[in-house]
ROSE-901120 format. One record per residue (C-alpha): residue number from 0; residue in one letter; z negated, x, y. Coordinates in nm, 3 decimals, padded with zeros to 5 digits. Layout:
// ROSE-901120
NODE lumvo nutor      zz      xx      yy
NODE   NUM     a       Z       X       Y
...
This chain:
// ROSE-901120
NODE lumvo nutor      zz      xx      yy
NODE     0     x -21.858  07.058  07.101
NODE     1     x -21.664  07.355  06.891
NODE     2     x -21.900  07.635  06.773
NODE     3     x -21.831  07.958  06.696
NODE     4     x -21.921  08.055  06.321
NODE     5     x -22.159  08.302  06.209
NODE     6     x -21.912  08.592  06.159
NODE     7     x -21.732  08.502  06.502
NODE     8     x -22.056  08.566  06.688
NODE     9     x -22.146  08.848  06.455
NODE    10     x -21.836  09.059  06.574
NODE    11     x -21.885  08.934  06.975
NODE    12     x -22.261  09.066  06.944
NODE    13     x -22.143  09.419  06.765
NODE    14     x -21.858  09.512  07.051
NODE    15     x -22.149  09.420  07.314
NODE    16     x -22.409  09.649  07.214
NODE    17     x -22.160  09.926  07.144
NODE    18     x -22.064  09.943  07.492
NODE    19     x -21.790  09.675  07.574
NODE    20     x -21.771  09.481  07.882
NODE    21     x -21.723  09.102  07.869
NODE    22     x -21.369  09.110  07.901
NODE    23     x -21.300  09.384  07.650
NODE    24     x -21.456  09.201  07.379
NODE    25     x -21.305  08.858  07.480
NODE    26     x -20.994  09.035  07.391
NODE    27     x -21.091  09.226  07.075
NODE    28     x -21.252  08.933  06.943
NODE    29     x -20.976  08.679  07.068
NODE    30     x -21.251  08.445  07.226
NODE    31     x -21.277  08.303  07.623
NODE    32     x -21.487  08.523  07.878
NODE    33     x -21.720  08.211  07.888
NODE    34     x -21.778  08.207  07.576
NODE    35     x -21.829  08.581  07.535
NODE    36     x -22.087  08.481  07.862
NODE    37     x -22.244  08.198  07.691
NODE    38     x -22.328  08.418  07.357
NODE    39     x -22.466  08.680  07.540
NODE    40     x -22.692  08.477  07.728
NODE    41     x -22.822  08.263  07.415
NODE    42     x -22.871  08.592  07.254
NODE    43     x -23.074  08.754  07.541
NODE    44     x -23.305  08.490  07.576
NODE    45     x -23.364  08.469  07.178
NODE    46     x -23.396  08.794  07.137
NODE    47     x -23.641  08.822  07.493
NODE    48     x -23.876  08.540  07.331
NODE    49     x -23.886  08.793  06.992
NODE    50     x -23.980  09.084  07.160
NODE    51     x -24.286  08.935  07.391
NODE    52     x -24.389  08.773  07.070
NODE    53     x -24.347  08.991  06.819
NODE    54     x -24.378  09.373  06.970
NODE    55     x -24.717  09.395  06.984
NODE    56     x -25.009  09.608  06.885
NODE    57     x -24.796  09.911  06.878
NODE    58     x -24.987  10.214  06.771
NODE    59     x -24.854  10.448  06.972
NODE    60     x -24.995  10.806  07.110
NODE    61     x -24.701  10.927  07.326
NODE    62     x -24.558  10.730  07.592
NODE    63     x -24.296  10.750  07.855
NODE    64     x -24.216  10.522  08.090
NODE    65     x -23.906  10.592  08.377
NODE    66     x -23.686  10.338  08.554
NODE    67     x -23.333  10.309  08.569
NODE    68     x -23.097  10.207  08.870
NODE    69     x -22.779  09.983  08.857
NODE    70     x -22.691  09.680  09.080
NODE    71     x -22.606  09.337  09.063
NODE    72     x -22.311  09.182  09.224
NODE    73     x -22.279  09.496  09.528
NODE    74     x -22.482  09.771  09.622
NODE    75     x -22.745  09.743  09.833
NODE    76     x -22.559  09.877  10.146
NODE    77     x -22.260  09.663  10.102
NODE    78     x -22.475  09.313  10.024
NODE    79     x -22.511  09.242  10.397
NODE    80     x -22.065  09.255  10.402
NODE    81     x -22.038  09.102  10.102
NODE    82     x -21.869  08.769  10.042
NODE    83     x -22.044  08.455  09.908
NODE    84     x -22.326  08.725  09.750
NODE    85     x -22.605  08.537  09.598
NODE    86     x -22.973  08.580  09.659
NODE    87     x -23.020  08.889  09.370
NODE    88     x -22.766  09.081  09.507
NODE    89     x -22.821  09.426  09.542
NODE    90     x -22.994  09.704  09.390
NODE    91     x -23.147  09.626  09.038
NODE    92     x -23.384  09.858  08.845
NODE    93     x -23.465  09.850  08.486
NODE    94     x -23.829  10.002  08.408
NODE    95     x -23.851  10.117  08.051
NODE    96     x -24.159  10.236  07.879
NODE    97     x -24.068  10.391  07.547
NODE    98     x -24.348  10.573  07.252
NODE    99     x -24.237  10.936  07.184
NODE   100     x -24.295  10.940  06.836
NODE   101     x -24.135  10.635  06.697
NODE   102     x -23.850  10.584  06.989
NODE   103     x -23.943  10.232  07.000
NODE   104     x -23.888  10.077  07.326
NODE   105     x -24.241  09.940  07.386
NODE   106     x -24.175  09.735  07.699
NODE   107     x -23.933  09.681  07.962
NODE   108     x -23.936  09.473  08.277
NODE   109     x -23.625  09.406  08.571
NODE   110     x -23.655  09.336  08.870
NODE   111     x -23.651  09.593  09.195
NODE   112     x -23.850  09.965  09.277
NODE   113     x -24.143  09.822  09.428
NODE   114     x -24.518  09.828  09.341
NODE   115     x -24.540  09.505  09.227
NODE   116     x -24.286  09.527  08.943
NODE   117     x -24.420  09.829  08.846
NODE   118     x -24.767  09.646  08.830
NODE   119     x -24.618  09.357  08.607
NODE   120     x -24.428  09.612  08.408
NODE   121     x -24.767  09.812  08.341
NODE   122     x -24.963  09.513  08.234
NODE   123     x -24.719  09.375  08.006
NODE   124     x -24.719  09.779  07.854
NODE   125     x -25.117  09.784  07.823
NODE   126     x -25.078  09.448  07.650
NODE   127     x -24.836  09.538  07.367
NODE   128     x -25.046  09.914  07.283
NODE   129     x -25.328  09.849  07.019
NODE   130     x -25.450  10.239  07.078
NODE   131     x -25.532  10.485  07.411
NODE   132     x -25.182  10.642  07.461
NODE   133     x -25.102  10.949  07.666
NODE   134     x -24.864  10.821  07.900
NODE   135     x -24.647  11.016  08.168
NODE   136     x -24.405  10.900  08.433
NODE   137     x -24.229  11.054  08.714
NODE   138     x -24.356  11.107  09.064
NODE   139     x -24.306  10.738  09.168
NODE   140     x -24.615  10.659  09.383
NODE   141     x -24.566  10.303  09.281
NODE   142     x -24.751  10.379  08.930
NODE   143     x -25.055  10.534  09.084
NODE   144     x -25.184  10.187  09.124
NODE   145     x -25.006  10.026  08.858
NODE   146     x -25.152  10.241  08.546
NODE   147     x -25.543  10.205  08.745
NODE   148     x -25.553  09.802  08.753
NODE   149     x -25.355  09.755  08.404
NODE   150     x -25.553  09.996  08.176
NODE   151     x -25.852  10.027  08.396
NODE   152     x -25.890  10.411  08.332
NODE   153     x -25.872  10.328  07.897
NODE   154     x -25.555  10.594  07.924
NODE   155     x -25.490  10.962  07.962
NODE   156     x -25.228  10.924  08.246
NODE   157     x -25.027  11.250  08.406
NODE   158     x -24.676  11.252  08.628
NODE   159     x -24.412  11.506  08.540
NODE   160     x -24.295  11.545  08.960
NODE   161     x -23.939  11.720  08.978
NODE   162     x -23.840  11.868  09.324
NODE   163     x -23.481  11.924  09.379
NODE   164     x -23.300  12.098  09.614
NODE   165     x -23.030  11.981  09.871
NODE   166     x -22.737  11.751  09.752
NODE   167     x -22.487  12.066  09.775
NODE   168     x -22.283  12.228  09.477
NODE   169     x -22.316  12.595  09.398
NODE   170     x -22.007  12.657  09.679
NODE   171     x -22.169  12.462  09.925
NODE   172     x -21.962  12.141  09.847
NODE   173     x -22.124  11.807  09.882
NODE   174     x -22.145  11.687  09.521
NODE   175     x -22.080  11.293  09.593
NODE   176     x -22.161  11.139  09.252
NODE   177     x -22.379  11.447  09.135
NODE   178     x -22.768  11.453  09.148
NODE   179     x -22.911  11.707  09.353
NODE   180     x -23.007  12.000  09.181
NODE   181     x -23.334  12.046  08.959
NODE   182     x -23.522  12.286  09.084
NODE   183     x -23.856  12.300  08.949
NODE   184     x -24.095  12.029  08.776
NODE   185     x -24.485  12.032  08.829
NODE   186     x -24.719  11.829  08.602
NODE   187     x -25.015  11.679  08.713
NODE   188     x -25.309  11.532  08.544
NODE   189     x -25.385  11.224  08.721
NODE   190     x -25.698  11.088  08.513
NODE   191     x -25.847  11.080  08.151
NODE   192     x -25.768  11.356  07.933
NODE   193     x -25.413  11.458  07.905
NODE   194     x -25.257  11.760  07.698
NODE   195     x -25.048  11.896  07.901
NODE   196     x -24.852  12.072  07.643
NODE   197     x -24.729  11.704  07.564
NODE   198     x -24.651  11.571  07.915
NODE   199     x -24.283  11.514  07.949
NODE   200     x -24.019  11.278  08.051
NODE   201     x -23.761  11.394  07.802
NODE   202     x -23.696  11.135  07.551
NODE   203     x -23.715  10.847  07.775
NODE   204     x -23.464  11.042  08.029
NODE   205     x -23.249  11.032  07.732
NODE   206     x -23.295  10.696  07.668
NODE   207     x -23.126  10.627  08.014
NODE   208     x -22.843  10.780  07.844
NODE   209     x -22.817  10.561  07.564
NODE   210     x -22.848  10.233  07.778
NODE   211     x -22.595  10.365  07.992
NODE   212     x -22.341  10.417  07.700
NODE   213     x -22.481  10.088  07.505
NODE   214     x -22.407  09.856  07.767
NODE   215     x -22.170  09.900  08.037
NODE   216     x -22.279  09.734  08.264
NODE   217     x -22.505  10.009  08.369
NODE   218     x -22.210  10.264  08.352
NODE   219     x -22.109  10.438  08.703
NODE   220     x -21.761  10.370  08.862
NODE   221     x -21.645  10.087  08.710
NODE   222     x -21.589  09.672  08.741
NODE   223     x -21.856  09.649  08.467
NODE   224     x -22.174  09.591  08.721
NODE   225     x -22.369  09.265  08.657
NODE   226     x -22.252  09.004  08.885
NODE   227     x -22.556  08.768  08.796
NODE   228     x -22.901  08.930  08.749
NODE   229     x -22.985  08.626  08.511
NODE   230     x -22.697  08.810  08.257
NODE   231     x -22.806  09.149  08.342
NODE   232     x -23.167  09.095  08.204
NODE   233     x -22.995  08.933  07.869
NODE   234     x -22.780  09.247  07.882
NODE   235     x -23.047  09.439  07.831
NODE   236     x -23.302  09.248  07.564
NODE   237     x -23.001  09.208  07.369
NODE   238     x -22.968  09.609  07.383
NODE   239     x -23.327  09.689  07.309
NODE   240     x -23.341  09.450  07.060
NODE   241     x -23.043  09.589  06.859
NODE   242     x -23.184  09.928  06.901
NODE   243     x -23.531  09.881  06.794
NODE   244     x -23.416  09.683  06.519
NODE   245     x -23.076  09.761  06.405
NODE   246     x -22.961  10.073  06.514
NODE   247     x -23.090  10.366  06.260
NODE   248     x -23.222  10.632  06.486
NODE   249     x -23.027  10.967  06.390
NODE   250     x -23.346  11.206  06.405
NODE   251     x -23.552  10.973  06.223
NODE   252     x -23.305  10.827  05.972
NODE   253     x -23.461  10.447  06.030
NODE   254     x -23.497  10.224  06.306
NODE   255     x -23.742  10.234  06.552
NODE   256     x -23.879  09.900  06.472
NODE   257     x -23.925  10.047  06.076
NODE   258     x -24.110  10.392  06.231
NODE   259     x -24.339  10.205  06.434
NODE   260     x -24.436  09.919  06.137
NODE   261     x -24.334  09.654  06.253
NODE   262     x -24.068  09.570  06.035
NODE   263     x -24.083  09.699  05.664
NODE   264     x -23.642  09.773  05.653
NODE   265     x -23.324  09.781  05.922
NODE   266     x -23.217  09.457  06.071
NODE   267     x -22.836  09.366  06.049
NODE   268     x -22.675  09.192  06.347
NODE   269     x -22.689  08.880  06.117
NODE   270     x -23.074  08.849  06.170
NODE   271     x -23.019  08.865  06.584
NODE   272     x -22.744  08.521  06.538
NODE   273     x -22.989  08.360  06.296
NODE   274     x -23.240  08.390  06.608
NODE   275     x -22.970  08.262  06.818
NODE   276     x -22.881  07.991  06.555
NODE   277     x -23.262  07.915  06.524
NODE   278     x -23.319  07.883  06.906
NODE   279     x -22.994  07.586  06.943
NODE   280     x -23.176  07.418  06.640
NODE   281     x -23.526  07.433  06.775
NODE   282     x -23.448  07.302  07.121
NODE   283     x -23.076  07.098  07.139
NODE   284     x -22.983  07.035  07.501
NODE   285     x -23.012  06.697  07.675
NODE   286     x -22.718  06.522  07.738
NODE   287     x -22.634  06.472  08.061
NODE   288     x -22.644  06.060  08.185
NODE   289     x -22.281  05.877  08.094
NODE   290     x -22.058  05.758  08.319
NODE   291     x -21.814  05.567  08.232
NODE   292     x -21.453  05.653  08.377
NODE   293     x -21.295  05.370  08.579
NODE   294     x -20.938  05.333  08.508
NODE   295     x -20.696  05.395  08.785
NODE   296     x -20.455  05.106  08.899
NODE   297     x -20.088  05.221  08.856
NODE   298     x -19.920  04.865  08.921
NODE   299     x -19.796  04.998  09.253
């Protein structure tokens, strides 16, 4: 089977993480859609196995956790009318959990808005943090719970709640694809010892920013939406593992991999194919049984 070379996948990986959609960079880079697929999936799950193994015992003191929405394959409203949708249709939300100080992306988990991926998301958090953090989220009730049975009360814990007002412009227009307006935001200690001079949801609100212009599949109004959740969560470990890694952070003028300590300097996209080159060498695939092809009779 033909593979693509080192510098092949090297450019495929670069026009992903800046923002391309599948098709886009099978153009640029001159290469199939499936293959374009196929890389970004063998790159996802290297680069997922890396980051459960190898982002741990973060030291951090600030953290911020939010979720994000997109959807896979139709909204949720338009699933039930949809044609041939598969099982993970629907909404999809991304729950990020990022430390203030270094930008590091900590932990992230996919899956819907419910308490119990919040609860998986919080555990795996607690289990990557080798310090008590200060950790603020948004109103969501679903991280009451969450936060109590992951860290068992080893965490000063507050919620930043926003109230808006109605979903009307300053004319009295409804604003379709604008957020209601802010109105106010209240912070609330919800146990341990926060300082709330430091509770905030301000970096990892602009975080959602960056994934949204990183990978565009999360970006609004388009054909771009994940059509398999499978490739939406390789999407995204691809993402955070280019920008904890790769990616020099502009304010801190080094990754956030390198301000956190886990790596000593910047990762080049090189090192994220050399852990998808690693991964085909470590486990080839099976080959499927033989069958050997009968040969048609053409005497007639």
């Amino acid at each position: 089977m033909r593979k693509l070379d080192t510098k092949s996948r090297v450019m495929i990986i670069r026009l992903l993480v800046e923002g391309n959609s599948i098709r886009a960079t099978s153009r640029v880079a001159d290469v199939s859609k499936n293959t374009v697929t196929k890389l970004l999936e063998d790159a996802g799950k290297a680069c997922a196995v890396y980051h459960d193994e190898h982002v741990k015992g973060v030291e951090a003191k600030h953290v911020q956790a939010d979720e994000i929405w997109s959807f896979c394959y139709a909204k949720a409203k338009n699933v039930e009318g949809a044609k041939a949708a598969p099982a993970d249709a629907g909404d999809i939300w991304t729950w990020t959990a990022m430390d203030r100080d270094s930008k590091l992306m900590i932990s992230y988990t996919i899956g819907d808005r419910s308490g119990a991926t919040a609860r998986e998301f919080m555990f795996d958090l607690a289990s990557r943090v080798a310090t008590r953090i200060q950790l603020t989220t948004d109103g969501h009730g679903a991280y009451l719970k969450a936060v109590t049975d992951a860290f068992s009360g080893d965490v000063d814990y507050a919620m930043l709640i926003k109230h808006y007002g109605d979903a009307t412009g300053k004319k009295g227009h409804e604003c379709k694809y604008s957020p209601a307006e802010c109105t106010g935001a209240t912070k609330e200690a919800i146990f341990g010892n926060p300082i709330m001079e430091d509770v905030g949801t301000s970096h990892i609100e602009r975080q959602n920013l960056t994934m949204r212009m990183g990978m565009r599949r999360f970006t609004r109004l388009t054909n771009a939406f994940s059509k398999k959740a499978e490739n939406h969560a390789y999407a995204v470990a691809l993402h955070f593992m280019h920008y904890n890694f790769v990616r020099t952070h502009k304010t801190l003028r080094m990754t956030p991999a390198m301000a956190a300590g886990l790596v000593e300097s910047p990762w080049e996209v090189e090192n994220i194919v050399a852990l998808v080159e690693t991964a085909e060498n470590v486990a080839p695939k099976k080959r499927g049984p033989y069958k050997k092809r009968q040969k048609k009779d053409i005497s007639n």
